[in-house]
N, C-alpha and C positions, 0 to 999 in steps of 0.2 A: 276056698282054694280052687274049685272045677270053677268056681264064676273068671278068675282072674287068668286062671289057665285057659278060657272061654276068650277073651278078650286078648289076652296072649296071641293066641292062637288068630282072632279077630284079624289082628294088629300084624301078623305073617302074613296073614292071605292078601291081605290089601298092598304089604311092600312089595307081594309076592306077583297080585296082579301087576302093579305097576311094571314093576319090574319086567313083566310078562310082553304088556302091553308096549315099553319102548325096544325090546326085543324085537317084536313083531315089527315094527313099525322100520326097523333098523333091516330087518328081512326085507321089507316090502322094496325097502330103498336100494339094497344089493341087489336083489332079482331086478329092480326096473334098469340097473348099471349094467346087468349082465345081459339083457335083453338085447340095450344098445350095446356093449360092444359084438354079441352075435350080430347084428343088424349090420355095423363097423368090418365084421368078418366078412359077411357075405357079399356086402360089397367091393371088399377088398378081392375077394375070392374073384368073383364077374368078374373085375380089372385082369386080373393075372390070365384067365379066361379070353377076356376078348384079346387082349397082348399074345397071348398065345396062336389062339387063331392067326389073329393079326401077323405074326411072324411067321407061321408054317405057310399062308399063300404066299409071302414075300419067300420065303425060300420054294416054294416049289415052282413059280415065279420065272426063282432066278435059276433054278434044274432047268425048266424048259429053254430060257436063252442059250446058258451053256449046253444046251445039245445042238442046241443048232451053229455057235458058235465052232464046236466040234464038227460038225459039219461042214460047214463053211473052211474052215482052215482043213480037212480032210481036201476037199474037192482043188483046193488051192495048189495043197502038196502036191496033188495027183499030179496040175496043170506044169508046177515048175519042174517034176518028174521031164515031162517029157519036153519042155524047153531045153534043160538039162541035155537031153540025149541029144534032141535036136542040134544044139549049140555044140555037142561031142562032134556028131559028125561032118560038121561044118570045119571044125577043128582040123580033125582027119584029113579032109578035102582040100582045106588052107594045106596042112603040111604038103601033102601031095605035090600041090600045084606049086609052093615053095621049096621043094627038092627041084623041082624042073629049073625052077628062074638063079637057084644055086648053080647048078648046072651050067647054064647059059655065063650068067655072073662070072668065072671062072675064067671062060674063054676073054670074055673082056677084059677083064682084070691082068690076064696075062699081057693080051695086048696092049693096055695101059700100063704096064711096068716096061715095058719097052718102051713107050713114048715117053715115060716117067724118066728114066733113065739120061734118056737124050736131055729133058730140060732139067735135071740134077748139073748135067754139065755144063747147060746154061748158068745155070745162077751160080755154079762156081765161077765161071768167069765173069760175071757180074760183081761177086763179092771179094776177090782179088780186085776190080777196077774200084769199090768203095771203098776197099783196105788203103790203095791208093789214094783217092782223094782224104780218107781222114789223116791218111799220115801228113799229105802237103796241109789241112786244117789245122793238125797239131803243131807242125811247124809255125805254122801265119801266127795261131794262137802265143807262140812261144818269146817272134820275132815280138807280137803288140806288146806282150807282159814285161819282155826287156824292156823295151822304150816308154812304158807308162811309169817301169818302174825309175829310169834315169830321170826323167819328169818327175819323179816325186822326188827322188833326192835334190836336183835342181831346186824342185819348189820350200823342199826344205832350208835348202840353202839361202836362199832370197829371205824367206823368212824372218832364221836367223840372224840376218845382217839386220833386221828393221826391229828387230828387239834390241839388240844392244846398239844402233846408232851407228852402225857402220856403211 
């Protein structure tokens, strides 16, 4: 019975190494997957890393443009500042000097409504002499349309006789 239980026992140890042994072997194989994907990480990592950097000078980059940008459109403002003013008192000056030529303008314009005046009377007498002439056209016109139209009754008439043979 100890011999069979010897042998028994024999007979565990050796499923027991196996057993052990593809364990191990199944370790070895995990740890070499995990190795690489740590190695997978840390590459990955560098990436994100240098992308990183890579983007902090691209922005600080683009900080230093937009200052100067800023800059540049300050110094701008300043300049149209004072065209602005400039252009104000040019303004000023125009009105000024357009109050005076109001002024003047005035006097003429009176004078020219009195010369206005006179040849208002002109052209009424000009436009009674073409009231006249259209009434004697409306007439002419009147006397033609009579006589075009006696001619067409005439032509009507002629006509008539040469349709039915008379």
């Amino acid at each position: 019975m100890l011999i069979d239980e010897k042998k028994e026992h024999e007979c565990n140890v050796s499923r027991l190494e196996v057993k052990m042994r593809n364990k191990l072997m199944t370790s070895e194989e995990e740890i070499k997957c995990q190795k690489l994907e740590i190695e997978a990480g840390k590459t990955n990592l560098q990436q994100l890393v240098d992308n990183d950097n890579h983007v902090s000078g691209q922005l600080e980059d683009q900080l230093v443009k937009s200052e100067q940008e800023v800059k540049v459109l300050k110094r701008k403002s300043e300049a149209w500042k004072i065209r602005a003013e400039n252009a104000t008192n040019m303004l000023i000056d125009e009105k000024k000097e357009h109050e005076g030529n109001v002024s003047r303008l005035e006097v003429k314009m009176r004078n020219k409504l009195m010369t206005s005046e006179e040849e208002i009377k002109c052209q009424k007498l000009e436009i009674e002499a073409g009231k006249t002439n259209l009434q004697k056209l409306v007439d002419n016109d009147n006397h033609v349309s009579g006589q075009l139209e006696d001619q067409l009754v005439k032509s009507d008439k002629h006509v008539g006789k040469r349709e039915t043979g008379t």
